[in-house]
N, C-alpha and C positions, 0 to 999 in steps of 0.2 A: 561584436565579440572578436577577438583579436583571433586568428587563424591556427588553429594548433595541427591534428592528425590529417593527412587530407578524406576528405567524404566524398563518397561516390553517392550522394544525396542531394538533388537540384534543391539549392536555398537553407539547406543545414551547415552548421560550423559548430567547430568543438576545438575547444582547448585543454590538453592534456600537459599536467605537472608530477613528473615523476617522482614520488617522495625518498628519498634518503633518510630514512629514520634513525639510523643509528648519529647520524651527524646533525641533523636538524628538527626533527622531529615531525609529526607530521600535523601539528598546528602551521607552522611556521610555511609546510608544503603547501598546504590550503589556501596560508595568506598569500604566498604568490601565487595561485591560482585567480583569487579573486580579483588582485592587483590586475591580471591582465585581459580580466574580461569585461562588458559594458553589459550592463543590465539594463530589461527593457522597464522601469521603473523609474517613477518620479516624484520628489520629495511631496511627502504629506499621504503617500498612498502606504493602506495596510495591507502587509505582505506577510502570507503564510508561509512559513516553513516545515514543509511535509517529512517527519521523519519517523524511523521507529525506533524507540527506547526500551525495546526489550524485553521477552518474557521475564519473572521473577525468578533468578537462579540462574539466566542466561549468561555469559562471557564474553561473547564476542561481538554485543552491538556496539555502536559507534562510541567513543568518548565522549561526554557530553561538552565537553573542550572544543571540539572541532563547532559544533552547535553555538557554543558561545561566539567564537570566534565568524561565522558567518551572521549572526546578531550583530558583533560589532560592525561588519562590513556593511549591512545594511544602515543600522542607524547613524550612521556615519553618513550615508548620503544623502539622509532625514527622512526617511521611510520610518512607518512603525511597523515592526515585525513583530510575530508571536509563533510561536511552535503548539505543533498539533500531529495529533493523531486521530484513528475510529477505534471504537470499541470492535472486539473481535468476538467470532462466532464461537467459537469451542471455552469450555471449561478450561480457566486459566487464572491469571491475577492482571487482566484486561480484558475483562468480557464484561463487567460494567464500567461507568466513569471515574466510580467513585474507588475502585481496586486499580484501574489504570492510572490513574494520577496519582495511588500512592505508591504506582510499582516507578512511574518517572520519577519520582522523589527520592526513592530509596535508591536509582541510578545515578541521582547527583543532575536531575534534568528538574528542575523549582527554577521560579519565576526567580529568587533572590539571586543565583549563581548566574543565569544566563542572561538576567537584565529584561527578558519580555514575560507576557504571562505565556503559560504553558495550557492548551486547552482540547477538550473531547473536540474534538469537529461534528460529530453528529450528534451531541446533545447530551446531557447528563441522563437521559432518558434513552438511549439511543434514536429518537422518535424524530429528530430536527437534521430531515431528510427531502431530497428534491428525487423525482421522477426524469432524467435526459430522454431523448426520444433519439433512437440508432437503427431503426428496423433493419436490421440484420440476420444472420442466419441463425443467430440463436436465441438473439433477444430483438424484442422490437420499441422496447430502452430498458433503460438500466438505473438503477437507483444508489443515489451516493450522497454521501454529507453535504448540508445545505451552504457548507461554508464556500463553497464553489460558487455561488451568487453573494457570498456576502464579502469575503475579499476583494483587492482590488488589482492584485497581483499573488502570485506563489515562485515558493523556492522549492523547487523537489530534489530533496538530499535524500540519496537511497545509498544503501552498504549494500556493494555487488558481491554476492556470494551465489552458490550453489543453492539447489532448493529441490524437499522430497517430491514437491509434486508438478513442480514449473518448469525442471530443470537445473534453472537458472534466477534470480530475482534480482532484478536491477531497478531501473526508470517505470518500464513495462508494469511490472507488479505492483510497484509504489502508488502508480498512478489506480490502477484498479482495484488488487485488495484494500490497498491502504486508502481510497476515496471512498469506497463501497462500503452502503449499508450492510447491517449483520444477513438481512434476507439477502438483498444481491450477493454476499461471500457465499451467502448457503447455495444460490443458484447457481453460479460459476462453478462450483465442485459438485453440484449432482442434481439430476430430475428427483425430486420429495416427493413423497408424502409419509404425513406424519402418523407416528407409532406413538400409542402413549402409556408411560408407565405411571402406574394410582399409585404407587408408591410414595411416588415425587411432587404427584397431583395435587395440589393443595383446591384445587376448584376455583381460581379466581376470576377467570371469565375472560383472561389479555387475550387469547388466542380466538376467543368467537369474537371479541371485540374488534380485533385487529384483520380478521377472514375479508377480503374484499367480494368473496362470492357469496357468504354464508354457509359455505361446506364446514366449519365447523359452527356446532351449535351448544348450546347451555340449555340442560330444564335444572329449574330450580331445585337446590340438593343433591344433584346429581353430576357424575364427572360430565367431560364433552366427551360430544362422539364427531364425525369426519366423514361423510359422504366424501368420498372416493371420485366417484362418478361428476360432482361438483369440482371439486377439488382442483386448482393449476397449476399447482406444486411453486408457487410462489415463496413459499417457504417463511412468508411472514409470521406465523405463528412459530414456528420453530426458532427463527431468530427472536423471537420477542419473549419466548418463557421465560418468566424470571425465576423459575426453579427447573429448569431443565428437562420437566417432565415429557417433554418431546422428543422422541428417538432421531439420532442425526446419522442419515444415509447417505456414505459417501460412494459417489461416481465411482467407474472403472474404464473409464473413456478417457482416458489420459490424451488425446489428440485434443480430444471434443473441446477438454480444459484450457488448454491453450490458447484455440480460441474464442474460448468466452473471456479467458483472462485480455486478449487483444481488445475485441470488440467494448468489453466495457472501460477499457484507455482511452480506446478511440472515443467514445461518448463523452468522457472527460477532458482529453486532451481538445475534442472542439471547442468546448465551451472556453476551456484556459488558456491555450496554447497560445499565442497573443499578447500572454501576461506572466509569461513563467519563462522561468531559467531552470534547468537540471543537471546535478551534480552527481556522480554517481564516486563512491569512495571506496578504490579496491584494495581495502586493507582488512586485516582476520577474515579472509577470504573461506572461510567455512562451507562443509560438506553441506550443511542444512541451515534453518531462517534461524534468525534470530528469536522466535514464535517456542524455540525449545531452550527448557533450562539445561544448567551444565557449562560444561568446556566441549566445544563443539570440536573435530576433527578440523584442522587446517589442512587445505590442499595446494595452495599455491603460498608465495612470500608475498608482501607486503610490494605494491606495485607502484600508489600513487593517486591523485585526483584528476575523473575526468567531467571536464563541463561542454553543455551540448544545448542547443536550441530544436534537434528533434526527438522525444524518447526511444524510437527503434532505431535510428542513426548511434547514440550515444550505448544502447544496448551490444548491438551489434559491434561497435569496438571495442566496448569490456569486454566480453569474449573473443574477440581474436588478442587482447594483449593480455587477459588472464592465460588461453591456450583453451579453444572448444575442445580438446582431448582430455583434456583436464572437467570441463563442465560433463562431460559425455561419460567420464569413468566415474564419478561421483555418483549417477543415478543412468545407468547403462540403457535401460529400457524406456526412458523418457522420451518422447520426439519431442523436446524443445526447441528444435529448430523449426518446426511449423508457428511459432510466433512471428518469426520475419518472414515466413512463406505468405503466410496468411493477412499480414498485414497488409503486403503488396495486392494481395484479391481484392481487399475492401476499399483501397485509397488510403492507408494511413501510411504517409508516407509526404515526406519533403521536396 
């Protein structure tokens, strides 16, 4: 990778392309970005491209133009790419596959425009999931789309913006919400246990099926019930209701988040890091994710494309060339900065 910003990170490099939008646009930024970087990837290998396409009603996720345009830079050097995503945990128009695929469609993100197929990473089921092993201080692993063993390389294209609960969501986030299973997103944001409303109950049995302890159970004709006392708040059952009937308890430990969001990068990042490039694109630089429909609050101008061989390396200079005063008034009470605290405790780091 050709040398751009200098890193104060043993063995990370990054290249940073300022975009000039109004004169060149920011395709055109991107294609000189790729131009001058060297991917660890080689012809015949299938390379994922991790990105997000947006709640239904969103505004300010990525162009699905820039998407195409790192498509063409791959097949270009005869790699086969595909773009992807996970299904998400909250009530949305991606929380199953078959709603997320047609919220990417109605983005302009289809297999026809960008040239690769478009696909769930963790399964049309959500179910097509691997177990990492990280024994760490919050998880002793972490579970994420199985596509992490089935590629053979990835591109992590993340939109650096502000975010309600991270902070910040760059590389860091991409890698963990955006790998992670519906139960690991449910983990990451809070210690469960499930509440259930019979409203919503239809009685189908996915959640005693899916219990790894048997803390919940099924009698015939009757709702489940939840031993407590069993229970490990793994939250697979709440990630798996296909009618929502499980009450979703969000955390208040905004530190604690942080680094759960690290530590399940880190579980991903060893597996991948080896075989990935990341892009971080700080353009519709927004108060909040892409995750919420609307016209999001812009807080900074259009900056430009930065590429990086470490996710906290490439993190951390999106925020210093967005301006952390700018990440920091966006969401005042956040300590977002304990993701690069924290990172440095565990070894994720270049």
């Amino acid at each position: 990778m050709v040398q751009g910003q200098p890193s104060h990170h043993r063995g990370a490099r990054m290249t940073f392309v300022k975009a000039d939008i109004a004169t060149e646009g920011a395709p055109a930024a991107l294609s000189r970005l790729l131009d001058r970087i060297d991917a660890p990837f080689e012809r015949g290998m299938r390379v994922g491209i991790k990105l997000h396409w947006g709640e239904r009603g969103n505004k300010s996720f990525l162009d699905p133009v820039l998407a195409k345009e790192v498509v063409r830079w791959l097949t270009a050097m005869g790699v086969k790419p595909f773009v992807f995503d996970t299904t998400v945990l909250y009530s949305g128009s991606r929380r199953d596959a078959k709603d997320s695929l047609e919220t990417a469609s109605s983005h302009g993100y289809t297999e026809e425009y960008l040239g690769c197929p478009v696909v769930i990473a963790d399964g049309m089921d959500g179910r097509d999931v691997v177990d990492l092993d990280v024994d760490l201080k919050h998880f002793r692993s972490v579970q994420v789309a199985a596509v992490v063993e089935k590629a053979d390389g990835f591109l992590v294209f993340s939109h650096f913006k502000a975010h309600l609960a991270a902070g910040f969501g760059g590389a860091i986030k991409n890698l963990s919400m955006g790998f992670a299973s519906r139960a690991q997103k449910q983990r990451m944001h809070a210690d469960v246990r499930p509440v259930l409303s019979q409203k919503r109950c239809t009685r189908c049995g996915v959640c005693a099926h899916v219990c790894p302890t048997g803390a919940a159970r099924m009698e015939p004709g009757e709702y489940p019930t939840y031993d407590l006392d069993v229970c490990i708040g793994c939250a697979q059952c709440i990630a798996q209701c296909p009618t929502l009937a499980l009450k979703i308890l969000w955390g208040e430990d905004h530190e604690a988040f942080q680094e759960k969001l690290v530590e399940t990068a880190y579980a991903v990042w060893k597996t991948i890091g080896r075989r990935c490039l990341l892009i971080n694109a700080l353009l519709k630089i927004s108060a909040e994710c892409d995750c919420l429909p609307g016209k999001l609050e812009i807080i900074a101008p259009d900056i430009g494309f930065l590429a990086g061989t470490h996710p906290v390396t490439l993190d951390e200079e999106s925020v210093r060339l967005v301006g952390p005063d700018l990440i920091t008034k966006a969401h005042p009470y956040l300590p977002w900065q304990r993701q690069f605290a924290y990172a440095r405790e565990i070894g994720f780091w270049s």
